[in-house]
C-alpha positions, 0 to 999 in steps of 0.5 A: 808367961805372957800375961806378966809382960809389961813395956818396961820389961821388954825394954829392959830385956832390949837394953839388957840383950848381950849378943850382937843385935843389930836390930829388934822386932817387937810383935803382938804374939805366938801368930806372929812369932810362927810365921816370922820365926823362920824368916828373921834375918840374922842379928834380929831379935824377935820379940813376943810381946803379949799384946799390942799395948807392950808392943807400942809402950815399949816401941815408945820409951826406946824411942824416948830414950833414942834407942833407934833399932826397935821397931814393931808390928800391931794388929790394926784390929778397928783402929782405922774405922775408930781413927786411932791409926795415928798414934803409934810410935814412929817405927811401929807400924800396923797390919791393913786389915784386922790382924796379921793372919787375916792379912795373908789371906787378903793377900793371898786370897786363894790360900783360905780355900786351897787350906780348907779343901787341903783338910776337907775337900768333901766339906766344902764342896758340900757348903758351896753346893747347898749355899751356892756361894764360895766357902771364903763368902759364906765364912765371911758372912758368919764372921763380918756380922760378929766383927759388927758386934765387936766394934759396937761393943768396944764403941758403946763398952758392950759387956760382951764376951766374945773370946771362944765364940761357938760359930756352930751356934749360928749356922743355918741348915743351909750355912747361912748367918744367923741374924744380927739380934741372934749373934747378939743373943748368943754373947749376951748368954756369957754375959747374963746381966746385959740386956738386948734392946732396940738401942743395942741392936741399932748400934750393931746394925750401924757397925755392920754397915761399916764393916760389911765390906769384905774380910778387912775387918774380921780377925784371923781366930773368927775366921779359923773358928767360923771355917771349922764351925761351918767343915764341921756341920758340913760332915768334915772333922777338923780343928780350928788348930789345924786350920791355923797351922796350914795358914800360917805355913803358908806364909811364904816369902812371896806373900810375906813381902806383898804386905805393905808394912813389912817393906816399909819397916824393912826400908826403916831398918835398912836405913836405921840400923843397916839391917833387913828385919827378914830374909825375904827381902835380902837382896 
């Protein structure tokens, strides 16, 4: 299980690994492994790390102990906006927005849309006749305002719960967010003993004006939950499973290295260990 995962077994698993490696790739989760899995260049392994923190604990005791062929993908979650962004190892490197999933959406800015309307045409048509706003700008709406949220809580230790947040909750008639103090009211509920007030309020407020710049900083889980919560009010039956699957097999080679990080760890890996981490950069 991935909960029993610590940095010191991935790194006994790195040093233990038989077969003839050239290279390993360290990433967060199940996300990653599906959109990387069929792309991993041969003599690559893959590794499911269950977390960003066994991802950067192992990266850092190979690089201790001059293990060179170890690199690694995190999600950025609000690192930058915290100026957290660098202290990672040197061969870890970081996705540009939220998470990776968010990510090939930023990129490849039409794919949200093209998944949802592939799904549930009549949904989302009927959110942008009645919003008069693009179903990506409405579902953005619902999820920069919980992002506000998220980073005030992490910032002020918030005992918030946020896993599993029922967007459905926080649509109105006409898919618009509710406000802020209700997107607050509806966490605060899981956590019953914390209290909303001005303070609490005032420092969520000065989150969304920080994140209130687009989708950076919405993960990929709210938008696919937020996305299945507005098709569903909408009269259009869809999980936020299928949503996911759709984005993730849309991961194509042309988006895959459009992302940054992916060329500047395969330009490492090339230069380290002679290798490409994914076969969309073979030459």
């Amino acid at each position: 299980m991935l909960s029993s995962i610590t940095p010191e077994s991935i790194f006994a698993q790195i040093m233990m690994e038989e077969a003839p490696t050239a290279a390993f790739f360290l990433v967060e989760g199940p996300d990653e492994s599906a959109v990387f899995w069929d792309h991993i260049s041969s003599g690559v392994v893959l590794i499911v790390c269950g977390g960003k923190r066994n991802v950067i604990g192992a990266a850092r005791l190979a690089e201790t102990n001059n293990v060179g062929d170890v690199y690694g993908l995190v999600d950025a979650d609000f690192d930058r906006i915290r100026g957290l962004n660098s202290n990672y190892p040197t061969k870890v490197m970081a996705t540009v927005s939220y998470d990776l999933v968010s990510d090939l959406m930023s990129f490849a800015p039409r794919t949200l849309r093209r998944s949802l309307i592939a799904h549930a045409e009549p949904g989302v048509r009927a959110i942008e006749k009645t919003s008069k706003l693009s179903i990506e700008e409405t579902i953005y709406a619902l999820t920069t305002r919980l992002a506000a949220a998220r980073l005030a809580s992490i910032r002020e230790d918030f005992p918030l719960i946020f896993k599993g947040y029922q967007f459905s909750q926080v649509i109105g008639s006409t898919y618009e967010p509710a406000g802020l103090y209700t997107i607050l009211e509806h966490a605060r509920q899981r956590s019953s003993s914390f209290e909303l007030d001005e303070d609490v309020l005032k420092s969520v407020e000065i989150a969304f004006n920080e994140v209130n710049t687009g989708p950076y900083w919405s993960g990929g889980h709210d938008i696919v939950a937020a996305s299945a919560a507005l098709l569903r009010k909408a009269g259009s039956q869809i999980s936020s499973k299928t949503i996911a699957g759709t984005l993730i097999a849309a991961a194509s080679c042309p988006v895959l290295t459009s992302l940054p990080y992916l060329s500047e760890l395969t330009a490492m890996a090339r230069a380290n260990s002679g290798v490409d981490l994914l076969d969309c950069f073979a030459a």
